[in-house]
C-alpha positions in Angstrom: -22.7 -6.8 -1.0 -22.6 -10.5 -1.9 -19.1 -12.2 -2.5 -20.3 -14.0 -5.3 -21.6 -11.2 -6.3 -20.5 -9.8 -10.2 -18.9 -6.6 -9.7 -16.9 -7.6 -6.3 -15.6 -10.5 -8.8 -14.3 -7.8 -11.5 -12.5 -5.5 -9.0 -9.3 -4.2 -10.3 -6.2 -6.0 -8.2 -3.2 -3.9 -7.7 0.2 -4.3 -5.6 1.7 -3.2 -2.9 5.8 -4.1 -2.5 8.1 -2.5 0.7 11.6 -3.6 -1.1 12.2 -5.9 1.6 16.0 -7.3 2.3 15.8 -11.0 2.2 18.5 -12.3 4.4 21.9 -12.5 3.3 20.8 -9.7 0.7 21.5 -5.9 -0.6 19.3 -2.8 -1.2 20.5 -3.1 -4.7 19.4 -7.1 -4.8 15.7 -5.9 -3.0 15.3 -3.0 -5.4 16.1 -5.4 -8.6 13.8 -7.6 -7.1 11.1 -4.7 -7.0 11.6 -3.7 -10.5 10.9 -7.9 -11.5 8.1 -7.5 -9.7 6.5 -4.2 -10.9 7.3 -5.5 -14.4 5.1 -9.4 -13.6 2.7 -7.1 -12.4 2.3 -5.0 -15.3 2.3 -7.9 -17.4 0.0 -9.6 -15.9 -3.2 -6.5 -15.8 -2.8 -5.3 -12.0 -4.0 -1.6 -11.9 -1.3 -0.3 -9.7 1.9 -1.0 -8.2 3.0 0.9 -4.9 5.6 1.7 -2.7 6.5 2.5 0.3 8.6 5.3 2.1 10.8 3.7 5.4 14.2 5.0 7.1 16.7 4.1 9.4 15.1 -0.3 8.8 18.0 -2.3 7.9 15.7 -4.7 6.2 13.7 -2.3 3.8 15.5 -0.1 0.6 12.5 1.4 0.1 13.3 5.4 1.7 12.2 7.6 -1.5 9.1 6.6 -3.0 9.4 9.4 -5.9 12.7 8.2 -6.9 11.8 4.4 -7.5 8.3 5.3 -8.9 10.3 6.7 -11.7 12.6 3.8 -12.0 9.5 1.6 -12.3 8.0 3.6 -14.6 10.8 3.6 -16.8 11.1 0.2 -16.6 7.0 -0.9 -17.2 4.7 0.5 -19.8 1.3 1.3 -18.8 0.8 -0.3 -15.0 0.1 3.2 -12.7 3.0 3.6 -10.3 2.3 5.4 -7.2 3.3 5.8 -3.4 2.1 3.8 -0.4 3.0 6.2 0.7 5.0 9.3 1.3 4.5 10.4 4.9 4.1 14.2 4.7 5.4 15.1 7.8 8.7 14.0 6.7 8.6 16.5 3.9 8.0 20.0 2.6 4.4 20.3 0.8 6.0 22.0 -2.0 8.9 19.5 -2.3 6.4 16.4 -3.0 4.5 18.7 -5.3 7.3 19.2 -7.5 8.5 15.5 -7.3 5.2 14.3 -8.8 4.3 17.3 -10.6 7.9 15.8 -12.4 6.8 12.5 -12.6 3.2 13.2 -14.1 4.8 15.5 -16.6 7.4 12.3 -17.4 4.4 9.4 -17.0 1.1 11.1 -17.8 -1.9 9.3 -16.4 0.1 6.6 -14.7 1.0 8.1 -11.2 -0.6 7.9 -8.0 0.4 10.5 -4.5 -0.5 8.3 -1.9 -0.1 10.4 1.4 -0.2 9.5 5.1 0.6 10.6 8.2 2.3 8.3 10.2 5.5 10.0 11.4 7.4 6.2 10.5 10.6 6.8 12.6 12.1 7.2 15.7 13.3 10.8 17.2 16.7 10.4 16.0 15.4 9.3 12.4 12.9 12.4 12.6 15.6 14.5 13.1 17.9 13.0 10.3 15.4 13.1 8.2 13.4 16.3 8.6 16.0 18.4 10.2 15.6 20.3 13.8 12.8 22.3 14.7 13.0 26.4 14.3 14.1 26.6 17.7 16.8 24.0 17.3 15.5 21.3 18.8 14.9 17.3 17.9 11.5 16.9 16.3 8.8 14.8 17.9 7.8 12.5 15.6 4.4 12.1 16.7 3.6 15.7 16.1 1.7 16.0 13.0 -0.9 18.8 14.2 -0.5 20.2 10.8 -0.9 17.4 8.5 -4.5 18.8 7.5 -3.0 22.1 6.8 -0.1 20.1 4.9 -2.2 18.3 2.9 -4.5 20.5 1.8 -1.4 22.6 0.9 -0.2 19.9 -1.2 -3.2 19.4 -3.2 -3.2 23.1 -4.2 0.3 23.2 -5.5 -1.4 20.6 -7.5 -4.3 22.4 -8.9 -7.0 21.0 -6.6 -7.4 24.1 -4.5 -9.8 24.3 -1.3 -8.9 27.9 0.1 -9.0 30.9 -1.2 -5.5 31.8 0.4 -2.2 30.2 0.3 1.4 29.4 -0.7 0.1 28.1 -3.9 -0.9 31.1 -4.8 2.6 32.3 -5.9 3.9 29.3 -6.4 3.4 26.3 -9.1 4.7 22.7 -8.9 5.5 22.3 -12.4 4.3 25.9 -14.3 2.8 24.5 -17.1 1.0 21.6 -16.1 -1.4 19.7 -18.5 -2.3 17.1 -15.5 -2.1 15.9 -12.2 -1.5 12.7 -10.2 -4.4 12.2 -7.9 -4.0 12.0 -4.0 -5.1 9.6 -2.5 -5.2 9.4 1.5 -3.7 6.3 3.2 -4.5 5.7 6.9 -5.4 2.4 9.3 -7.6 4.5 11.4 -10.9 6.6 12.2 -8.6 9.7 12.1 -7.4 9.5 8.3 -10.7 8.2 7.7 -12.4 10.7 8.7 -10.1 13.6 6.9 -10.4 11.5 3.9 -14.5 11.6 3.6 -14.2 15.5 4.4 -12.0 16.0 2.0 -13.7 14.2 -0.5 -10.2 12.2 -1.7 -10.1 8.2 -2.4 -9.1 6.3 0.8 -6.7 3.4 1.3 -7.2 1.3 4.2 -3.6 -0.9 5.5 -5.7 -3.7 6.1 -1.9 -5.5 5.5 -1.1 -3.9 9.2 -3.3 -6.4 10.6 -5.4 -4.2 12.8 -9.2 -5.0 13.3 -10.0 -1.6 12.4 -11.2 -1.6 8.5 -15.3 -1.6 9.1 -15.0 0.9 11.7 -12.6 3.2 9.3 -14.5 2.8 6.2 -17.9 3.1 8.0 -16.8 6.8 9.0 -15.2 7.4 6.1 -18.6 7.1 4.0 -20.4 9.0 7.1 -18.6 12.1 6.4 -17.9 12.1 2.8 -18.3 14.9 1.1 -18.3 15.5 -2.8 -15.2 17.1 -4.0 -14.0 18.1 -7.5 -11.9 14.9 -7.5 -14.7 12.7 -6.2 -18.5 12.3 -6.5 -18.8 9.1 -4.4 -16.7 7.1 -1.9 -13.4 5.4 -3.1 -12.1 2.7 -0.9 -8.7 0.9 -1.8 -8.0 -2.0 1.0 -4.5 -3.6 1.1 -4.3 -7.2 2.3 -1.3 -9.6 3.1 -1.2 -12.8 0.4 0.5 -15.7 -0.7 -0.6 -18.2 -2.9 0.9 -21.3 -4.3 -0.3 -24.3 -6.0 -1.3 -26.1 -2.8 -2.1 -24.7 0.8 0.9 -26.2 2.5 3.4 -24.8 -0.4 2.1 -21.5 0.2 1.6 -21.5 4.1 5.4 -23.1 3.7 6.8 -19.6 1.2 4.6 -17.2 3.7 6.9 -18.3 7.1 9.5 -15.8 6.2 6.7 -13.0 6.3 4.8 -14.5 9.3 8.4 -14.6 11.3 9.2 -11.1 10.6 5.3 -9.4 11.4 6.1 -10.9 14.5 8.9 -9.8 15.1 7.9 -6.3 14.3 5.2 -6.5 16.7 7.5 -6.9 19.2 10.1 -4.2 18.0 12.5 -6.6 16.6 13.3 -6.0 12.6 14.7 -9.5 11.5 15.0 -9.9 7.7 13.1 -12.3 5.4 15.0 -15.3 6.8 14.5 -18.4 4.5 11.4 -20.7 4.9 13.3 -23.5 6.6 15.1 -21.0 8.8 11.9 -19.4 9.7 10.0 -22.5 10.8 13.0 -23.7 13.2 13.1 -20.0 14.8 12.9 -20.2 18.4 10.1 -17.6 18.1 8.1 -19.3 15.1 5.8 -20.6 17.6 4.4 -17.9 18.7 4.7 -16.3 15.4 2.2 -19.2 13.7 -0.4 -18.5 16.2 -0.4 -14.9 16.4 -3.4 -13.4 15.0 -3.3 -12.0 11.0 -5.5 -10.6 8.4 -3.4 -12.5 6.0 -4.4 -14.9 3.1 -2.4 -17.8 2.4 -3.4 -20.6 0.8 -4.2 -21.9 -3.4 -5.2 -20.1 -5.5 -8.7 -20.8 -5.7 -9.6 -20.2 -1.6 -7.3 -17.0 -1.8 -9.1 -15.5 -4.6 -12.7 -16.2 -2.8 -11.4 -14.7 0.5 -10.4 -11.9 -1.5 -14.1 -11.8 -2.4 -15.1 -12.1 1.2 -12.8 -9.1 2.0 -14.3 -7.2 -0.7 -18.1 -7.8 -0.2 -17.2 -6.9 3.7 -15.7 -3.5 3.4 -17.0 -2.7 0.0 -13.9 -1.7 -1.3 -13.9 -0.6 -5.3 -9.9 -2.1 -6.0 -8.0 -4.3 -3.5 -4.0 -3.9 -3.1 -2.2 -7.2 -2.4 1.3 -6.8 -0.6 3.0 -10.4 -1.3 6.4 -11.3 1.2 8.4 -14.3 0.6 12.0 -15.0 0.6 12.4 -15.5 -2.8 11.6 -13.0 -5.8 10.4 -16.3 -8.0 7.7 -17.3 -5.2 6.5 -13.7 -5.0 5.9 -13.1 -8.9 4.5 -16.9 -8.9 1.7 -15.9 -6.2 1.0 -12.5 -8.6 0.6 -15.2 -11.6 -1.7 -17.5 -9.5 -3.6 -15.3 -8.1 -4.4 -13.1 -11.3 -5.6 -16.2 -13.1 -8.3 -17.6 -10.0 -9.5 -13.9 -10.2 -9.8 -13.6 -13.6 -12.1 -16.9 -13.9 -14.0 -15.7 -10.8 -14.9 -12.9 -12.5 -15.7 -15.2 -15.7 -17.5 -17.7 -14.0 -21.3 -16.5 -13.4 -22.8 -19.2 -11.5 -19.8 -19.3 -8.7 -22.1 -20.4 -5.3 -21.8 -18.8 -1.7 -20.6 -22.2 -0.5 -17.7 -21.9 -2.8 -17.0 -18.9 -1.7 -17.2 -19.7 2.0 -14.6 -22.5 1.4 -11.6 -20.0 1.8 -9.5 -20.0 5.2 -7.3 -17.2 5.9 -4.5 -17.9 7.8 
């Protein structure tokens, strides 16, 4: 697929946040600062805003995706709302059932169940979080054999049933159901991908994580896709790191904070969003502007056709921007910025390959 192409220019953009504690900052600040955000989005046409679920991190308030979905959605009006995403092996199929079975009934037609398995946590965090094992003992975190089993589970409880036994069978989310939140599967590699196209659910690539991974993933994702009663055809969602500004060196200047801290998480240090100025005079900065990233910063007009690029690449159907700067005004400024350049992409019909070969991502 072409990047000038039509239909990669009308792609629904959606929005990805992690309620991240800027320094010097609360929970409370970072989840006010969510809510803003979901709200810019919703005002300004994305599809979908998302959230994540992360424990025991000093610099992210985002633990229970279910709870601040509703919060948002109380607090929007028609932008869907959905998780990015809870990590079943954290949780009780029949628990997340009933917490979005809840939400659906509250928000018809606007929530999303994005599931993955990633265990997120230490073994101390596991064990806080999920409880011991039967035989007492601390849960490995990386043990998440049953997560087909799981998930399968969890899509009965809400209606879309693929065995003919089961706990669903006697049990119901929400007893009188008139709809149900899809589920979607989130993943960054061949495994989820895989489970995904057999299952026949939409996939969502963390192309944000900054792994080379995506064409591999998506390429065996289509390979084994089957049709479902959900899905007739593949469904790719691909998230992507991104900030715009009204210049490249304004935006490369708000994106520091972010760039500082994926470094540091790459080397198991969790610093907050420190502010731009702070970020660039780190001793570490160095080496945190020259590590490799599937980020996008730049103006508006470059980010929106790398965008393009991204999407003629994997052939996604929506892309899902995550946007992480210091300050909430920066973040909902990229959001408006960026919604504008890809709105007169998508009106502009003679837009060249050249153009759209003129973005750099950083």
């Amino acid at each position: 697929m072409s990047s000038a192409d039509d239909s990669v220019q009308a792609l629904p953009l959606s929005v990805l946040d992690l309620a991240t504690v800027s320094e010097g900052g609360t929970s409370a600040q970072a989840l006010d600062e969510t809510t803003e955000l979901a709200r810019a989005a919703d005002r300004l046409g994305y599809e979908r805003f998302w959230v994540a679920e992360h424990h025991n991190i000093d610099t992210v308030a985002s633990t229970s995706p279910a709870v601040l979905m509703a919060h948002l959605a109380a607090h929007t009006e028609r932008i869907k709302l959905g998780s990015g995403g809870v990590m079943l092996p954290n949780h009780s199929p029949a628990v997340v059932a009933e917490q979005f079975a809840m939400l659906e009934a509250l928000h018809p037609g606007r929530v999303d169940l994005g599931v993955g398995r990633a265990p997120g946590s230490d073994r101390i965090t596991a064990a806080a979080v999920r409880g011991p094992t039967e035989d007492g003992a601390v849960p490995d975190p990386w043990q998440v054999d049953d997560f087909p089993s799981h998930l399968i589970d969890l899509m009965a409880y809400l209606g879309d049933v693929r065995t003919t036994e089961g706990p669903w069978i006697d049990f119901r989310a929400t007893p009188k159901a008139t709809s149900a939140p899809p589920v979607l599967l989130l993943g960054s590699s061949g495994y989820s991908a895989q489970l995904a196209g057999y299952l026949g659910l939409p996939f969502a690539f963390a192309h944000h994580f900054d792994g080379d991974g995506v064409l591999g993933a998506l390429d065996l994702y289509r390979q084994r896709f089957q049709p479902s009663p959900v899905l007739d055809e593949p469904f790719v969602i691909v998230s992507v790191g991104l900030v715009t500004a009204a210049d490249a060196a304004t935006a490369q200047y708000h994106a520091a904070p972010s760039l500082l801290r994926r470094w540091g998480i790459r080397t198991g240090r969790f610093w907050p969003l420190l502010p731009p100025d702070e970020a660039m005079s780190h001793p570490e900065w160095e080496r945190a502007a020259t590590m490799p990233t599937n980020a996008i910063v730049g103006n508006p007009h470059d980010a929106a056709a790398s965008l393009a690029e991204l999407a003629g690449a994997t052939g996604a159907g929506e892309l899902m921007i995550h946007t992480s700067t210091f300050g909430l005004p920066e973040r909902i400024t990229s959001l408006e910025l960026l919604a504008e350049a890809w709105e007169q992409r998508a009106n502009t019909r003679d837009a060249t390959p050249q153009a759209d070969t003129a973005a750099a991502s950083a």
